[in-house]
Phi, psi and omega in degrees: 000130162331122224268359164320300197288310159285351145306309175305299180333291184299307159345300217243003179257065178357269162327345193284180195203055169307113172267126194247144232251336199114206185261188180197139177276279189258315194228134175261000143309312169301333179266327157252008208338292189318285184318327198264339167302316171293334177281316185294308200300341178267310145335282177311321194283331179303309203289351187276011193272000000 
């Protein structure tokens, strides 16, 4: 992502929770599977509090 366009994202999306993830070859899910998995999951455990 651009990095204007992700500075706007974070700017105007209240709610959002940005992580930074690392480089990405293709699919960034695939270059990090752990980190982004351990991030959702800390997520997902907050909205149950």
């Amino acid at each position: 992502m651009p990095e204007p366009v992700r500075n706007w994202v974070i700017e105007n999306m209240p709610n959002l929770e940005s992580v930074n993830i690392g480089m990405g070859v293709h699919f960034i899910q695939e270059d990090n599977p752990n980190l982004i998995g351990k991030r959702i999951k800390k997520f997902v455990l907050k909205l149950e509090d």
